[in-house]
N, C-alpha and C positions, 0 to 999 in steps of 0.2 A: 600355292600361297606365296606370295611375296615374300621376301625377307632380305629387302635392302631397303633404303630409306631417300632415295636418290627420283624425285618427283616424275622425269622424266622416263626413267626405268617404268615408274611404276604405270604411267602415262600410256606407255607404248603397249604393256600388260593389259590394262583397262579395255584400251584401242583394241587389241587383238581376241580378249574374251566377246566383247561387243558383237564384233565380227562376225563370231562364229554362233553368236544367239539368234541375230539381226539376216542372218545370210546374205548379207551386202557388205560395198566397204563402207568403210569409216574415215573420213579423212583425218589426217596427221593432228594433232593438237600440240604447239609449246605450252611448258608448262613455265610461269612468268612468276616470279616472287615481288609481291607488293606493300605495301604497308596501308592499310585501312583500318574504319573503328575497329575492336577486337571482337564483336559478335559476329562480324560477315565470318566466314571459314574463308570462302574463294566466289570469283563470283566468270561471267563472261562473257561477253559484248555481242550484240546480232552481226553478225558479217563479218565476225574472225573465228581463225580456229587457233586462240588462244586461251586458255584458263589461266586465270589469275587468282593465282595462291597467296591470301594472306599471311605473312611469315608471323607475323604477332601469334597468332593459336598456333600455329605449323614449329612453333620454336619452343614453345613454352608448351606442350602436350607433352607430359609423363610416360605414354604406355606404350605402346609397340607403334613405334612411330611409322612403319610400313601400313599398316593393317589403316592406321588416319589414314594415310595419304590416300590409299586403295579407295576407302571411302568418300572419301571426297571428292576423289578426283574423278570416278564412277559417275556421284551425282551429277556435276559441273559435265561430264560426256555427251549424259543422257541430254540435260540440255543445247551442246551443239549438236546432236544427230535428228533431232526435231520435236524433243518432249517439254509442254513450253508450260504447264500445267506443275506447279512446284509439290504440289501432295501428290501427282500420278507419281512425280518422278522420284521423288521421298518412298515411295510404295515398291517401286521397281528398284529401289537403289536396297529396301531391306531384302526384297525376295532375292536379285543376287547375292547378297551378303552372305545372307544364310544358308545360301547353295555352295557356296564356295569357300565361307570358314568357317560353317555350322555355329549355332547357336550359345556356344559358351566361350567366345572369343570376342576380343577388345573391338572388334570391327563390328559385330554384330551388335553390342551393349552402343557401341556411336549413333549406328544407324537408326536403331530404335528410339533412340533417345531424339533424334534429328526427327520422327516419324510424327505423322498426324496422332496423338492419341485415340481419335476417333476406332484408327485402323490398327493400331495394337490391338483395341478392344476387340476388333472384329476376325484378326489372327488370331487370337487367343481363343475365340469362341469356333471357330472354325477348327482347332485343334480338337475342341471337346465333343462337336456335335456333328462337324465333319462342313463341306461347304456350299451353300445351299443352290440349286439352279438357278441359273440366270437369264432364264428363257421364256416365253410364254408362248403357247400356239391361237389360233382360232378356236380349236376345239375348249382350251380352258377360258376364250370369252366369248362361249358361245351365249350367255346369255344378255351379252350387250346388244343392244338394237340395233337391226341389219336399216341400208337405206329406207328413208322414208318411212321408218317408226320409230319416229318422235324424235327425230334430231331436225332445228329448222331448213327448211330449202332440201328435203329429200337428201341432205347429206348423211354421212357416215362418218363415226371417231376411225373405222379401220378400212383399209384397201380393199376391194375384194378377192386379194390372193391373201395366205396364211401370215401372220403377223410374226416374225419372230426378232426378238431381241437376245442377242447373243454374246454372254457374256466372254472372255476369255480362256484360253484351254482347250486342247481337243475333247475333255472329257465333260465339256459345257455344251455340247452341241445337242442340237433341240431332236427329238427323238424323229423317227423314221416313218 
């Protein structure tokens, strides 16, 4: 965990955890201090590898001002390495969080706070109940009609190899 407050420190930190999740590189980011309205946090341009850090929230945040940056600057990563989807990246930006400065820390309370409510809901209920498969095979639609019963033109909703939709995780993988 961080514990300096120096954008680019924490920049290179971000770059390097990345790294080793992604097993690729990551290219360099500067981290750029701007002044925009004050709701943007940071934001990043297609075709550089610059984040630009609004200093207006960056200045005037109260709490562990590393653990902000961390978060932020995580987010703003995720989309120059090619996550262009702002809820996947909001999703991926809580799950590190949480990995890395567990869930009663000022990074973590940002993150979430930054996060879809939809998918707190759905972290929360996946604590209680655990997390549901994400996969279906043939076998569970078997009783959808195979070619040429009753879809027009002799067509088919499914391929005729096994259908699997595969959520995330090795421990999502469709059975054997």
């Amino acid at each position: 965990m961080p514990s300096y407050s120096n954008p680019d420190l924490i920049a290179s930190e971000v770059r390097d955890l990345l790294q080793r999740r992604l097993g690729r590189v990551v290219p360099k980011a500067r981290v750029v201090l701007t002044r925009v309205r004050p709701g943007v946090l940071a934001f990043v341009r297609a075709g550089e590898n610059v984040i630009y850090l609004n200093e207006i929230p960056y200045r005037s945040f109260s709490g562990d001002v590393s653990q902000y940056l961390f978060v932020v600057i995580l987010h703003e990563y995720l989309h120059l390495v090619g996550v262009a989807d702002e809820r996947e990246v909001r999703r991926i930006t809580l799950d590190v969080i949480e990995e890395t400065f567990g869930e009663d820390s000022t990074a973590y309370r940002l993150a979430q706070n930054l996060a879809d409510p939809r998918d707190i809901y759905l972290r929360e209920s996946w604590k209680q109940f655990g997390r549901p498969n994400t996969y279906m095979t043939r076998s569970l639609t078997s009783s959808t009609p195979r070619k040429g019963e009753g879809f027009p033109s002799g067509s088919s909703w499914f391929p005729s190899e096994e259908l699997h939709l595969v959520g995330r995780g090795s421990e999502d993988q469709p059975p054997t």
